[in-house]
C-alpha positions in Angstrom: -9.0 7.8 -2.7 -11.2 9.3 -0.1 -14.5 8.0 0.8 -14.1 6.2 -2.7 -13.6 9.4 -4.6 -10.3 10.7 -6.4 -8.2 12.9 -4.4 -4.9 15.1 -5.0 -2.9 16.9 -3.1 -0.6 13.6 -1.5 2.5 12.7 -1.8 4.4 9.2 -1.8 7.5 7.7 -0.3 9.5 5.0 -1.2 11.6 3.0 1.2 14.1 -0.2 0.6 14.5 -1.1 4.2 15.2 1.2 6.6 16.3 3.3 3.2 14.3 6.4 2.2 14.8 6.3 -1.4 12.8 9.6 -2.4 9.2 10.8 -3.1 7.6 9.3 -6.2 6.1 11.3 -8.8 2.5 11.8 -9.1 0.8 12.2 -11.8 -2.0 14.7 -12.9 -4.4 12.0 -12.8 -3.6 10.8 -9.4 -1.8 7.8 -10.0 1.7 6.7 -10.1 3.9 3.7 -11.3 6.9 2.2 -9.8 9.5 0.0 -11.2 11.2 -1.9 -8.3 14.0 -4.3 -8.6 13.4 -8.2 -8.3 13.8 -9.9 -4.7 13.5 -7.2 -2.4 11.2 -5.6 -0.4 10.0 -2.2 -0.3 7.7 -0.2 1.6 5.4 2.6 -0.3 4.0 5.3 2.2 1.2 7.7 0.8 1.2 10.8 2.5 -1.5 13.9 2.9 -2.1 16.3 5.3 -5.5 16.0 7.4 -5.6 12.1 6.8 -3.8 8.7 8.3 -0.4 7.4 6.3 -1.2 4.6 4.3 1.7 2.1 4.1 2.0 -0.8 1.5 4.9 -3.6 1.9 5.8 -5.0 -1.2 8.1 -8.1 -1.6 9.2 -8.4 -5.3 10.6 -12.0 -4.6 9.9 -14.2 -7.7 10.4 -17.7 -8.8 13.8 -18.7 -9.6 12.2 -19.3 -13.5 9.7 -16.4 -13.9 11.0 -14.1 -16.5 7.9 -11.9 -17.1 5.1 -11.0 -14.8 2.1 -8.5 -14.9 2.0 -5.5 -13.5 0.5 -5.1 -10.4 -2.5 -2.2 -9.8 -4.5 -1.2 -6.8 -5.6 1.8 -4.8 -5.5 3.1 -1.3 -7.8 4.8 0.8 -7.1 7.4 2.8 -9.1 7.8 6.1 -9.0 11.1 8.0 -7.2 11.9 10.9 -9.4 11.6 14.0 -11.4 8.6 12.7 -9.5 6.1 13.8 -9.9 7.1 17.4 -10.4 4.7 20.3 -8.2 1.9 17.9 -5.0 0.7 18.9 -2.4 2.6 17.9 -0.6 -0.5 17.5 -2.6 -1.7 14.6 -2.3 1.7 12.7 1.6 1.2 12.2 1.7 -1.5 10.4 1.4 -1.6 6.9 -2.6 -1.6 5.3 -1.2 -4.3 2.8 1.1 -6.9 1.9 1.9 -7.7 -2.0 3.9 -10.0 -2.9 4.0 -12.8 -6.0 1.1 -15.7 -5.9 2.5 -18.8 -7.9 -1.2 -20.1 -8.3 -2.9 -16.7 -9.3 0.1 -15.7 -11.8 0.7 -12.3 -10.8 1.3 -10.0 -7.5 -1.6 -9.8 -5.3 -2.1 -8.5 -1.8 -2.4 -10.8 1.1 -6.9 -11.2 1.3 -6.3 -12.4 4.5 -3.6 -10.1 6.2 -6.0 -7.4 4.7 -9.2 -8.2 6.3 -6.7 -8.8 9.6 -6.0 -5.4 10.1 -9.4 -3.8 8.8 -11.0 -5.7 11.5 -8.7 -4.2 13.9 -9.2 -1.1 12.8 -12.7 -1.3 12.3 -15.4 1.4 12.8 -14.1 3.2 9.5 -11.1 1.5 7.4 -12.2 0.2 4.3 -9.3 -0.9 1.6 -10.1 -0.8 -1.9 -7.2 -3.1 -3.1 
């Protein structure tokens, strides 16, 4: 998304470590689905040209018991290059959102907190729809 609107035209990475593991398919309606193997962690990065990279660091790490699990939905929003002038540059490397597994809320579920972290740091336009 862009400005909260749909967008095409971007591409998306998936990395296993230091690993690039290939592009990931998008489909017509802008979305894509990955299935990831259990305790690991990987790294999504959504690519388009004119905007920011958006990363995403997922850990599938699960309880030792937990057979099945939902799946896990959100969407990312891509800021335009240039609009995160004047913010460190040391904010914008690191990833936009952590997901992992949340015993208590039965499912995987970005960090709230780690989010509103970083869009404080890179405040005067970032605004994460996860």
């Amino acid at each position: 998304m862009v400005d909260g609107k749909g967008v095409d035209g971007y591409s998306v990475e998936l990395w296993k470590g230091d690993e690039r593991l290939g592009d990931v398919a998008v489909q017509k309606k802008g979305d894509f689905n990955l299935d990831l193997d259990i305790d690991n962690s990987f790294l999504i990065r959504v690519k388009k040209e004119g905007y920011e990279d958006k990363l995403v660091l997922i850990d599938t790490s699960l309880p030792a018991d937990l057979v099945t699990y939902p799946d896990y939905e959100c969407y990312v929003n891509l800021i335009p290059r240039g609009k995160t002038q004047g913010v460190d540059p040391f904010y914008t490397d690191f990833p936009s959102a952590i997901v992992r597994y949340n015993t208590e809320m039965g499912g995987f579920y970005h960090s709230e907190h780690y989010l509103e972290h970083i869009q404080t740091k890179v405040a005067g336009y970032a605004q994460a729809s996860f």
